[in-house]
N, C-alpha and C positions, 0 to 999 in steps of 0.2 A: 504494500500500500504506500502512495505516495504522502510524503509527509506535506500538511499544508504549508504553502511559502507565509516567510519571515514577514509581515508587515513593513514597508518600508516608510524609514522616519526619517530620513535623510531629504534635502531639499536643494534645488539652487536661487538666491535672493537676487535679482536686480531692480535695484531701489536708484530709478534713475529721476535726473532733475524734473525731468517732463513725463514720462511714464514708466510705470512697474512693470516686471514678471517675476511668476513664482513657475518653478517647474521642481518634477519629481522623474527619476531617472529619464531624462535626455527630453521631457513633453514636457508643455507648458500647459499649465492650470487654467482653465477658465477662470477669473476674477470678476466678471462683472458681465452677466448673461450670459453672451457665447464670445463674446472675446477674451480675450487672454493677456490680451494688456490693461493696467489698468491707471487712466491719467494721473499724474503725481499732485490729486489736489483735493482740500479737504474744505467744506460748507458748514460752519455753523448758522443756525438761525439766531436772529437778536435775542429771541427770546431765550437763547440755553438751553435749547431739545438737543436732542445726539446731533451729532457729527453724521453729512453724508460727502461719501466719499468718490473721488474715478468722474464719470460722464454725470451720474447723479447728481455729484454736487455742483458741476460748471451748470448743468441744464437749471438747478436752481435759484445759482446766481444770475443765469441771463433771461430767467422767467420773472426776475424783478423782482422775488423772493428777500427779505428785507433780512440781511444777515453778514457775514462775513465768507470772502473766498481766499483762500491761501492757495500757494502753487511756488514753485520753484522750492519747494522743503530742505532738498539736498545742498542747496547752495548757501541753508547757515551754517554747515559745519567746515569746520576748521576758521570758523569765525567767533568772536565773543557772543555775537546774534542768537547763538543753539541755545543762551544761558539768558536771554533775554524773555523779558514778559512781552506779550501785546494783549491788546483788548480783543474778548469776542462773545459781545451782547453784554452783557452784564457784570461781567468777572474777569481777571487778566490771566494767561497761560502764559506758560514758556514756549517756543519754541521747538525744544524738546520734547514736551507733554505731546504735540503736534507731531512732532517724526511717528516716536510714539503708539501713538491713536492709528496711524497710519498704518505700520511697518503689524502692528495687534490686528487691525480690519486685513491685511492681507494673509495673514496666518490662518484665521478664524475662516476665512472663506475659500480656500485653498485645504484645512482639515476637515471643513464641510463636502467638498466634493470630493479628498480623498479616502473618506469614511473611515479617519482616523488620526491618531497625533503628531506631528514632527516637531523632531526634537533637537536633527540636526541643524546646521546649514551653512551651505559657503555662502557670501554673501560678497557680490562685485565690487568692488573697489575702482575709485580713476587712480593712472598711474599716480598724478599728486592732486591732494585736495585742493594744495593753497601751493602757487610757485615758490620755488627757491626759500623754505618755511618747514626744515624735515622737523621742526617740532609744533608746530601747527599740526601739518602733514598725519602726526605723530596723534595727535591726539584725536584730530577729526576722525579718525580709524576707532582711536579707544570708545570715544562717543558712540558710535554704531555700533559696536560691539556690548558695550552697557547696555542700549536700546534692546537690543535682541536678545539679551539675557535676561532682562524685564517681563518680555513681552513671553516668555517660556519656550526660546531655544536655548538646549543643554549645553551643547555645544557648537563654538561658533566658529567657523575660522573664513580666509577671504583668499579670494584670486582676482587679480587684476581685469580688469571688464576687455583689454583687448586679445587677452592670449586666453579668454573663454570665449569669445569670437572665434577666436584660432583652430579651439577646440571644436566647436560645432562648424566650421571649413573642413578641418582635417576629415569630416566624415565621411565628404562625397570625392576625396582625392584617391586617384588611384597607384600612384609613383609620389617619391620624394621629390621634394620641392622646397624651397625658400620663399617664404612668403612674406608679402609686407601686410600687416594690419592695420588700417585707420579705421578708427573708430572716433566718430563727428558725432556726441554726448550733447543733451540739453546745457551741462556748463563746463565741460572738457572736453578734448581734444585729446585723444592718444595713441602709441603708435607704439607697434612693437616688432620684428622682424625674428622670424617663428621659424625652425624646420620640423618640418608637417610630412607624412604619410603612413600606409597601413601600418608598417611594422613598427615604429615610433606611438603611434596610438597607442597601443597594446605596453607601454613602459608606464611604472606606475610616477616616477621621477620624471621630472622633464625638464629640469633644470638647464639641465648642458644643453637643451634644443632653444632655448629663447638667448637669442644672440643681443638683441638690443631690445629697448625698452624707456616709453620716456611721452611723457606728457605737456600738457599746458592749459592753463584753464581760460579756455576759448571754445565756446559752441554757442548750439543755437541761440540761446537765451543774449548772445552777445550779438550774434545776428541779426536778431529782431530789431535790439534796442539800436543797431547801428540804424538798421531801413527807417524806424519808426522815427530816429532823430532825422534821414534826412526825407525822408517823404510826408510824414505824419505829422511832427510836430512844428516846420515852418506856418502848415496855415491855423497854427492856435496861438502863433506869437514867437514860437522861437527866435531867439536873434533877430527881432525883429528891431528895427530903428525906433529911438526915444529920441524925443527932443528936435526933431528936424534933424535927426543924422547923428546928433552929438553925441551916443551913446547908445548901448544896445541893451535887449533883456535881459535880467539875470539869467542864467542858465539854469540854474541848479533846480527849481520848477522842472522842467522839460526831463532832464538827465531822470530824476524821479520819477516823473509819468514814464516814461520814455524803460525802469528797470522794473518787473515786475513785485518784485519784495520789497519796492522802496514807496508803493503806488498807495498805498491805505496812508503813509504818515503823512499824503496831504489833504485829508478827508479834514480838517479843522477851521474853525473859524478864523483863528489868526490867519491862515496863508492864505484865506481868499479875501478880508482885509487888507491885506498887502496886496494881492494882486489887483482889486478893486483901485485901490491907491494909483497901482503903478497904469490904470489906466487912462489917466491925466494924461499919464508923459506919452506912451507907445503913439508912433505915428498912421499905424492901423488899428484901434480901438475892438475894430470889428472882427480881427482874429482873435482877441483877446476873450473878447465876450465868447467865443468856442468854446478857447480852456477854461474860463471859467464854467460854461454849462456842463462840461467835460465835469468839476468838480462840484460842482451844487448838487448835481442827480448822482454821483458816485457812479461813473460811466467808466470809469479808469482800465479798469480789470478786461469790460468786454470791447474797448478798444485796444487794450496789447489780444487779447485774441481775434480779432479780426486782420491787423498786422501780423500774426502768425498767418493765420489762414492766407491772407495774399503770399507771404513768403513761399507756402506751399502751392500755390496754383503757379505762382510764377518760374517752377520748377518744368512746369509741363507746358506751359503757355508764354507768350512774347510780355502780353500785360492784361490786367484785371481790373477791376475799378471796383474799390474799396467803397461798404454803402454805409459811411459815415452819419450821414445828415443824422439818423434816430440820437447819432451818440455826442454829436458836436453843434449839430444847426448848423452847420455850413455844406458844402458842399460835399459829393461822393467823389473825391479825387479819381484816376486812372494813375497805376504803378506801373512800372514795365520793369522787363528782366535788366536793362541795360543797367536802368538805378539802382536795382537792387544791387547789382556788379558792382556797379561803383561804389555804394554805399560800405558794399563789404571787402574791400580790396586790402584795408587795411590787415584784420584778422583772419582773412586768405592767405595774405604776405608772410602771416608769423607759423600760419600752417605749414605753408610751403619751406621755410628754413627749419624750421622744427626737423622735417621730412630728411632732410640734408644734412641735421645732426645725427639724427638716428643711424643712418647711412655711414657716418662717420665712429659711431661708437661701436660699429659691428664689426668693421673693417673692411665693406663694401665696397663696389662700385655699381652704379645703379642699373648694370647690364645683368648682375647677379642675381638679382630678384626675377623671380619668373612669373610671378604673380600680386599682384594687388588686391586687398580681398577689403569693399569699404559698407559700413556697417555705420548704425547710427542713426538717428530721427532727422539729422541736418546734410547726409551724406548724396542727397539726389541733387542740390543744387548742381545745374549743370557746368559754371565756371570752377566750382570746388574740382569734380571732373578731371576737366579741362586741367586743370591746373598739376593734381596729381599725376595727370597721365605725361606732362609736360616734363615734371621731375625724372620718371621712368619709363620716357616713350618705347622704350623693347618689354614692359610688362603686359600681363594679361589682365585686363580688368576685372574684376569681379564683384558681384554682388549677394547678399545673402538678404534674409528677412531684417530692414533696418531698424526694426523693432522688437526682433528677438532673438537676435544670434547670440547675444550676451551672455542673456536666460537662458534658452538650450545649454550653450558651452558650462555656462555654472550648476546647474541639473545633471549633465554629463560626471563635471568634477565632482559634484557630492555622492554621486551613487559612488564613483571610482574609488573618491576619501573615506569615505563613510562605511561604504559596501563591504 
């Protein structure tokens, strides 16, 4: 008689800026209906009812649902921020309480469909939390870790988010190869250069296969706010002329609107006093009155999501026109891909040197690489592309699921660590 299988409690965590997976050997869990991702963001109501989480909780903040929406979670750690309070309805939380709630809601609803408990789990990591900061670095790791041992994993331990990409590649390879992995992350950028194939799979070490390895904290979320400073936020007053010329807007308004975790600290009466004030001076009054409407109705939140969303069509289309008026009173602009280009040339530029470190710490030449394997929520811009293949024009491009090669690869790792 066959003996029943071991219940498996081993899990793989990727808890990323923009969206989650959980998976259990090498599959991904449904989190939320029948998808599998689940968005990194959590809704209180004012009044202090639970916490809804994922599409739920965005769909309640843009049904005008009178509450608080958080999102970018991941991007307070390795910051003093993880230890901060903010207000939501009534009462003030940390931060952390917030990861938290989160990292608990995706455990609870992943031991609900796999009809029973996990207790392990690797959990993804960017190569650095915070640049050039290995005690930052250092401790944004310990944070998550504490988190997950809160929330009741036993054991926790972590692999790096682009050599668990590596791992879910390595599965459809059929010969040894050198591979480059970029992984284009809601708030990093990482890149590691892997040798990958069957017989290598099957090692339970894999040390001596990951030749380079190395990050930066650049992705979408720096994306967005690049497009949305230059597309979005000129017609609400950016930079706009004060005084017949003599002077221009403050910026730090806009840079705020413009970063999502920075966007609730202008919900206050003092900063639209002030911006009220500064409409004396601004020589367009009538952009101003945008941002303002932007802040009276707490429109904040679903104007960086619709500057996401244009990011993402502009990916497949020349340009789109963004349907502002409900959230500004002004006009529904048209973006095009060329601005987006330009807007984000800067943080392309540091992708592309980054690439040519890595390259360098391996002992490379970029003929060596036989493959580019690019992964990520921000990895379909088609100049990012462009740009990569430019570094390594004799590679093969590759593509995986850019929302869940992370999770497979870390679901892989834990059954393998664990198993």
């Amino acid at each position: 008689m066959t003996p029943p299988a071991t219940p498996t409690t081993a899990c793989g965590l990727d808890f990323g800026t923009s969206n989650s997976t959980l998976g259990v050997g090498g599959r991904l869990i449904a989190l939320e209906g029948d998808a599998v991702t689940l968005p990194s963001a959590v809704f209180w109501e004012a009044d202090g009812g639970a916490p809804r989480f994922g599409r739920a909780g965005i769909a309640a903040y843009l049904e005008g649902e009178d509450g608080r929406l958080l999102r970018g979670l991941k991007s307070t750690l390795g910051s003093g921020l993880v230890h901060e309070r903010t207000r939501v309805g009534s009462r003030a939380i940390s931060f952390r309480e917030v990861l938290a709630r989160f990292l608990a809601h995706m455990k609870a609803r992943a031991e609900a469909v796999q009809g029973g408990p996990l207790t392990q789990v690797v959990m993804g990591r960017p190569v650095h939390f915070v640049d050039d900061d290995a005690g930052a670095d250092a401790a944004a790791q310990a944070v998550l870790a504490e988190i997950a041992g809160e929330v009741g994993f036993r054991d926790v331990a972590f692999q790096f988010e682009p050599i668990a990409a590596a791992l879910d590649y390595e599965t459809g390879v059929s010969a040894e190869e050198l591979v480059l992995i970029v992984d284009i992350g809601g708030g990093t950028s990482d890149f590691s250069i892997v040798r990958v194939g069957p017989d290598r799979a099957r090692h339970a070490d894999r040390a001596d296969d990951i030749l380079a390895n190395d990050g930066i904290r650049v992705g979408g979320t720096d994306f967005d706010r690049g497009f949305s400073l230059a597309q979005i936020m000129p017609d609400l007053g950016y930079l706009g002329p004060t005084k017949g010329g003599e002077g221009t807007m403050p910026r730090h308004y806009y840079l705020d609107l413009a970063t999502w975790h920075r966007i609730n600290t202008l919900y206050n009466d003092r900063i639209l006093a002030d911006l009220k004030a500064l409409r004396r001076d601004i020589d367009a009054p009538e952009r101003l009155d945008r941002m303002l409407h932007v802040l009276e109705h707490r429109n904040g939140h679903a104007l960086a999501i619709e500057v996401e969303r244009a990011k993402i069509a502009l990916s497949q289309a020349e340009s789109c026109r963004l349907p502002l008026r409900p959230l500004t009173g002004g006009p529904n602009p048209v973006a095009t891909r060329m601005a987006l280009e330009a807007a984000l040339e800067a943080p392309l530029l540091r992708i592309r040197d980054r690439i040519g470190d890595v390259l360098a710490m391996a002992g490379l030449r970029a003929d060596q690489i036989a493959t580019v394997f690019l992964t990520g929520g921000s990895s379909a811009l088609p100049k990012l592309r462009a740009d990569v293949a430019a570094v390594l024009p004799g590679a093969r491009m590759a593509r995986g699921d850019d929302l869940a090669s992370v999770g497979t690869g870390l679901a892989l790792e834990a059954a393998r660590r664990f198993g």
